[in-house]
Each structure stands twice: as C-alpha cells, then as structure tokens.
N, C-alpha and C positions, 0 to 999 in steps of 0.2 A: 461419709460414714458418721452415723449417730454414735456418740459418747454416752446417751441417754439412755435409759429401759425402753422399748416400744412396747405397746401391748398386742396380744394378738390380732385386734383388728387390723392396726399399722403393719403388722408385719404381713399379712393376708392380702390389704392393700398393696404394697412394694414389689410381693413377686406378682402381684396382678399387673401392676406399672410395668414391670418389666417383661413381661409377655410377648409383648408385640417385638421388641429388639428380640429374641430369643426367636420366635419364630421367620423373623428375616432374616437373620443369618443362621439358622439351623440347616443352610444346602453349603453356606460357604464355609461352616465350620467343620461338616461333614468332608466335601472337598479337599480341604486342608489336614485332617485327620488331627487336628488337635483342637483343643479350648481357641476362641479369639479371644487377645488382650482385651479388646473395648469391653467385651460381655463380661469380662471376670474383672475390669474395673468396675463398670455400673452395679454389678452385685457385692462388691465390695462396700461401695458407694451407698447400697442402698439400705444397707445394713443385718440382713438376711442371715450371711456366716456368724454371726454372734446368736444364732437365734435358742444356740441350747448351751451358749456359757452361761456359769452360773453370775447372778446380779453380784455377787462378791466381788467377780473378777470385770466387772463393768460390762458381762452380758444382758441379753434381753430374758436367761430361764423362762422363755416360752414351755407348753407340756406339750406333749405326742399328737395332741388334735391338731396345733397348731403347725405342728411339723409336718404332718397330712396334708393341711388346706395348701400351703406353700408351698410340697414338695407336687401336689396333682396341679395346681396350677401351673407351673413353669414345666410341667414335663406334657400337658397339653398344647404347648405350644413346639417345644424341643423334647423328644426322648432323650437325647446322649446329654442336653446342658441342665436337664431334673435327675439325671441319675447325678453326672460332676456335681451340682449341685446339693444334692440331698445326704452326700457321700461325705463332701467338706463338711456340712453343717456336722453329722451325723460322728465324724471324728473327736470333734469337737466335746460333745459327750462322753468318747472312747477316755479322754483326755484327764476325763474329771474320776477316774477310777485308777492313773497313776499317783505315785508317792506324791503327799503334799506339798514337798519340796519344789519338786519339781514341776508340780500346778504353779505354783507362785512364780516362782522362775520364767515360765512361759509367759504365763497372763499378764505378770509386771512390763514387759515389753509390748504388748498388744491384746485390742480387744478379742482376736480370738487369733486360731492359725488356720493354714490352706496347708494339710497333710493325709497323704493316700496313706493307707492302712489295708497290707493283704502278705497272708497267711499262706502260700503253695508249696505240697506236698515236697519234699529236696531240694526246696529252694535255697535254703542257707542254713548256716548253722553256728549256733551260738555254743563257745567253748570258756566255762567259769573260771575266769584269774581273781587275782587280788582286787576286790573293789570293784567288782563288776565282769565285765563278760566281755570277748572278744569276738565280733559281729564278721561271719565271711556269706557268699554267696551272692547267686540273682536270684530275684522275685520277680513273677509275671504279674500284671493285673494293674498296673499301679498308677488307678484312677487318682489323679491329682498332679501325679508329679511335677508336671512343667511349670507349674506355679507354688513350688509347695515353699512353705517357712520351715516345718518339720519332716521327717518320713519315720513312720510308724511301718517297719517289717517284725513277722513272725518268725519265731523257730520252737523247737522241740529244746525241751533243759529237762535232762535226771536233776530231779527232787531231791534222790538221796536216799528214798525210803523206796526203791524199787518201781516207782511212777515217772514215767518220761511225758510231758506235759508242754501243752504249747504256750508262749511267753510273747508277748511284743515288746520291741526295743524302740524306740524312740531315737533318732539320730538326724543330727543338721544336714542342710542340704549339703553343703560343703564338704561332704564325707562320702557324699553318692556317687554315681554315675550314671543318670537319665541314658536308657540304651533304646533307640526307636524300631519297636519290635513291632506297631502296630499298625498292621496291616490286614485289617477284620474285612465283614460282612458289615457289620451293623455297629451300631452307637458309636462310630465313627469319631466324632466331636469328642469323644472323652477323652483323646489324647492318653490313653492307657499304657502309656509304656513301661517296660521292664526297667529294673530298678538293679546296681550292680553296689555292693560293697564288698571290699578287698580290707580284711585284716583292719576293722576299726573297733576302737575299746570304747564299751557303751557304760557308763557309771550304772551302777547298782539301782539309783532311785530314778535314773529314766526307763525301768522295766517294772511290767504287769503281766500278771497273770491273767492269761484268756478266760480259765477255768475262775477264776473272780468275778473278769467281767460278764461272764455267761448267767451268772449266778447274782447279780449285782451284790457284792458281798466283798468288802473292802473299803477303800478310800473315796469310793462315791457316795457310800451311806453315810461314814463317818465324819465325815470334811462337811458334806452339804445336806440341809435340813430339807431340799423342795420334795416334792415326790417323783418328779423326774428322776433322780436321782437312784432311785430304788428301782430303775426297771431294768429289767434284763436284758444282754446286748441282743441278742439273736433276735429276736422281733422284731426291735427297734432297726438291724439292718434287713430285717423281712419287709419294712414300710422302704428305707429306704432305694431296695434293689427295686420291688413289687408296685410303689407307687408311680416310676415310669412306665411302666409297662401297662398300667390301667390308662393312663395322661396317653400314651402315644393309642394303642386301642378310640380312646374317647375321639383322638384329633382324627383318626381313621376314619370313625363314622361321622363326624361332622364333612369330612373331605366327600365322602362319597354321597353323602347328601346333598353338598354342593352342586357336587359335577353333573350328578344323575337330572340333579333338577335344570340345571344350564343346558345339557342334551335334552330334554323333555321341551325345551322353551325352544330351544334351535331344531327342533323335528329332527334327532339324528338318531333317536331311536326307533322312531318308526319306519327306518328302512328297513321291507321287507312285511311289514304287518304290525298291528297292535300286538298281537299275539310276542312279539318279541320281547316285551315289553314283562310281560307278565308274571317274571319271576322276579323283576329289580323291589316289590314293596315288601314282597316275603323277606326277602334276602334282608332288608334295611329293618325289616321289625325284629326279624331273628336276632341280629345281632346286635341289635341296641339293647332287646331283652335280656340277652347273656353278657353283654356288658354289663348294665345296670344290676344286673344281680351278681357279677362280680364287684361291683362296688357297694353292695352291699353286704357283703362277702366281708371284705378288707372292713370297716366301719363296725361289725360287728365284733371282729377282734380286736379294733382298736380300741369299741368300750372296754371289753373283759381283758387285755391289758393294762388298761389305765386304770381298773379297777381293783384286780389282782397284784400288778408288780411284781416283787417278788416272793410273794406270798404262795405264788403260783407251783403248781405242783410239778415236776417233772413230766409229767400222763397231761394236763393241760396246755405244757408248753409244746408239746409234742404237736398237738390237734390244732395250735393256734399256725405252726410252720405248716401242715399241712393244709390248712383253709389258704392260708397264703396262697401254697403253690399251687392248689388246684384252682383260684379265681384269678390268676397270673393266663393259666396255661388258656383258662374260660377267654381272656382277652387273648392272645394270643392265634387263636381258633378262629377267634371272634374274627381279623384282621386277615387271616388267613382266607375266609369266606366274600369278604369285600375283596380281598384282589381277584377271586376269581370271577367277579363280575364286572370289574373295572374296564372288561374290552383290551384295549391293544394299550390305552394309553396309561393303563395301570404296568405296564412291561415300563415305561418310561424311568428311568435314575431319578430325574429330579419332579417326578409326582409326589410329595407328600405322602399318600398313600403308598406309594413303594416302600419309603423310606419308615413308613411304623412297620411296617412287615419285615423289615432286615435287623431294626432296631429290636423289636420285640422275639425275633428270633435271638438274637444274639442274648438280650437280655434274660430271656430265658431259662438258657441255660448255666446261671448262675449256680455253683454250689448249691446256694442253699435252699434251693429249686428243685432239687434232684425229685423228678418225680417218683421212681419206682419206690427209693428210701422213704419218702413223707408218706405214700400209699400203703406201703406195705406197714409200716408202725401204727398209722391208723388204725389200719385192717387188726392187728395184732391188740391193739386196745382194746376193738368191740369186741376183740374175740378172749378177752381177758389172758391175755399174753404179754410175757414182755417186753418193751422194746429196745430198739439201741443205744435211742438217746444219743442222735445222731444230729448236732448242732441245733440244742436247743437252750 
C-alpha cells in the first residue's frame, strides 16, 4: 500500500497490473461465491481503495475520469471484482459527506475503509434515543461485507417536520452479523451477503443523510475544497454499478472474437457450408457497434457530470440516470446477442462469455437501473412533464 498521492496515470496503470490476476481467478471466485483474500490483498496493496479519499486524509483524491478508467479496466477482466471494486472505492467518497468528526476518527486509523453501503426497502430500522439512534434489522445486497472495516446500512428517520427520509448509519464490523444469503445468477464473486443488526446504538455523528448525499450538499462540500467533492451520489453510483456492465459486455466481445476466430483457423465452422458462417461478422460488427456507442454513452455523461456537479439541475440529473441505464441495457443486449451465436460451447459455466451474460444480467438489474422509471421520466421531460425524481 502507497502512503503517497499517486496520480491518475499510477492509478490507471495498478488496476491495469492487476487485470490479469482478476481475470484468472474470476471462475474461482465466482465458484466460491465470495471475494478471494489474495485479490483484495493485491488491491489493497496496490493502492486503488484510497483512490477518492481525500489527500487530507492521506488519499490519492483522484476525480470521476479517473475512477472510470480504473473501475472499466478491472471489470474487463472480472465483472463481479470491478463492481467489489468500484463499490469499496465509491464508499469511500460516501464517507467524506459524514459528520467531520467522524471522517477524522476513521481516516486517523487508515488510509481508506472496505465498507458495503445498501439501502433496502424493510430492511431495518432506525429508532431516535439520546445521542443517537438505535439500529435493528437485515439488509440485502451487502457488497463488501466479508471484508469490510466499517458497514454503512440505510433506514428511513421522521425529520420531525412531517418528512420520513432515508439516513445511513455507519457501524463496526463487530456489531454485525455477515448472514450468507448469496446464492445468485450472476456477479457471483461479490460475496453480497445480507448483513443482520440486532439492537445497536449508532452515535449521532456516524449518520448521513441520503437526501445530502444525493444532493452533495453538507459535509463533502464543506470539509473538502476538491471538486470531487461537489458531485452527486447517484451518478457517481450510476459509474460505479454501470461501469461493470460496460467491462464485462467489452470482455464478451473480445471472448467471442477469439473463439470465432480459433474455430475459423480449426475449419469447425465450415461444417456444413461457408454459408454457415455468414452471420458470425454481422453479428461481431452489431455488437461491437452498440457496445461502443454505449461507451460513448457513459463518457458523455461523465464529461457533463464533471462538469456540472452539483450545479446540476434536478431535469439533468434525471437524463444523466437515464443515458446510464439505457447504455447498460445496450451492453447487456449486446452480450445477449453473442451467446446466441457462441454454438453449444457458449451453454458451457466456465466460458467467460457465459459468465458476462449472467453477470450482466444480474447487474442489471440494479435499482437504479430500473428501466421503466428512467424511461418513463425521460419521456416526461421531452414532454414537458414532471417527474419523480426517482434516485437522482
């Protein structure tokens, strides 16, 4: 681990070094349905998780481009260890929009944390005592946990003023109970399990307000000068969910370029006639095409993010979740299209190409993915309507 700032290139270089380990154990991690120690040692190692603490706190404050290049690089090698990945980093940020107190208190022990952060609907619930809150329930989703330092769970808190509003608590591992619920389809490797707390008292300055961080509008602005800092969460976990999903898509069409082209060298598609043959370059243009204009999709919101912040209007943030989701689903499609020309040996579990088709299924369906919701607010935009303002 660097104690030092790296600049964006170092950082872009590390998850590149680390690619090739990611991509050899992306069947054994999948296998195993969790994180491998050795991977989330060398990424600790290589210094990546510090990539959005602030240089105050002895991070690298890299900005959003940087978190792009890093987060598409290792998730074209692994889908499940670029989402783990981009999720820890991407907390880490979450982090710097809690009470200052409580930033210092964290960061004074280390250069960054490994903490899952997830919000589901009845999952727990937070009940206001003296000096804080008292934390019950399970939460689903909870990428990170088996290695976390901290966990960041959601609940719903009365305001006071007739607003019931969602809040994240902040609580030591040692207060949880890691429950292995995960038994998926796809991104396997994220080791996503459910997360249990029974009756623990969470102090007052380890909670944040969602509705702050959505808004970057609190203790991120205030505390920290970079412009990182000023941007809004929802995006920022729009890169993080959306940039595996482009990485396993990209790894799909490199896979089946491969293959196609190893069969074309071995004559095993000309069983039967050339004619057989004669859909495999359509098929590889199409969806290299809709890939690539899905990542230019993503890249075009990340300038007018990094540019806006949180300057940004409600009706912008809206269209930025929406390009997300729709250049998600465009890979998605994409991947879907290459297995069904992969032949028999695309049916195979450990093809690679299988394996971005269950992962980007799964990923998919993320929240804040919801395709009908981002479509329909769109639609309502052009049509001078207003919308829900549905995790933006």
């Amino acid at each position: 681990m660097t104690n030092s700032p790296m600049s964006a290139a170092e950082l872009v270089d590390a998850a590149n070094e680390l690619a090739p380990l990611l991509r050899e154990t992306a069947r054994e991690a999948e296998l195993a349905r969790r994180p491998l120690d050795r991977v989330i040692d060398a990424v600790r190692d290589s210094g990546l998780f510090a990539l959005m603490v602030p240089r105050a706190y002895g991070g690298h404050e890299a900005d959003l481009d940087t978190f792009f290049e890093v987060t598409l690089a290792l998730a074209r090698a692994d889908a499940s260890m670029g989402w783990l990945i981009s999720f820890y980093i991407e907390h880490n940020f979450w982090m710097c929009g809690y009470p200052e107190s409580f930033q210092k208190e964290v960061f004074a022990e280390r250069q960054f944390i490994l903490a899952p952060a997830t919000l589901n609907a009845g999952g727990g619930r937070a009940t206001a005592v003296e000096g804080g809150y008292r934390l019950d329930g399970q939460w689903q989703w909870g990428t990170g946990i088996i290695h976390a330092d901290w966990v960041l769970v959601g609940a719903m808190v009365d305001e006071g003023d007739g607003r019931v509003l969602p809040n994240f608590f902040a609580v030591p591992p040692h207060d949880v109970e890691p429950v292995d619920t995960w038994y998926v389809m796809g991104l396997c490797g994220t080791g996503s399990w459910d997360i249990r707390v029974e009756d623990v008292f969470v102090p007052a300055d380890r909670v944040v307000s969602m509705v702050g961080l959505m808004n970057a509008a609190g203790e991120s602005t205030r505390v920290h000068p970079g412009e990182l800092y000023r941007t809004p969460l929802i995006p920022v976990l729009g890169f993080a969910a959306g940039l595996p999903m482009l990485g396993a898509a990209q790894m799909a069409l490199e896979e089946y370029r491969s293959q196609t082209k190893a069969k074309i060298a071995a004559n095993e598609i000309g069983v039967g006639g050339p004619e057989r043959d004669q859909g495999k370059p359509a098929i590889a243009a199409r969806t290299a095409l809709s890939i690539d204009a899905a990542e230019l999709m993503f890249r075009d919101v990340l300038a007018d993010v990094m540019a806006q912040r949180n300057s940004a209007s409600f009706e912008t943030r809206s269209i930025w979740l929406s390009r997300l989701t729709h250049a998600v689903y465009m890979c998605r499609d994409a991947v879907r299209d290459i297995c069904s020309v992969t032949g028999a040996s695309g049916s195979r579990l450990d093809n690679p190409i299988q394996r971005a088709l269950r992962d980007i299924t799964t990923g998919s369906n993320h929240l804040i993915f919801d395709r009908e919701i981002r479509y329909a607010d769109y639609g309502r935009l052009l049509l001078d309507q207003p919308t829900t303002r549905f995790l933006v």
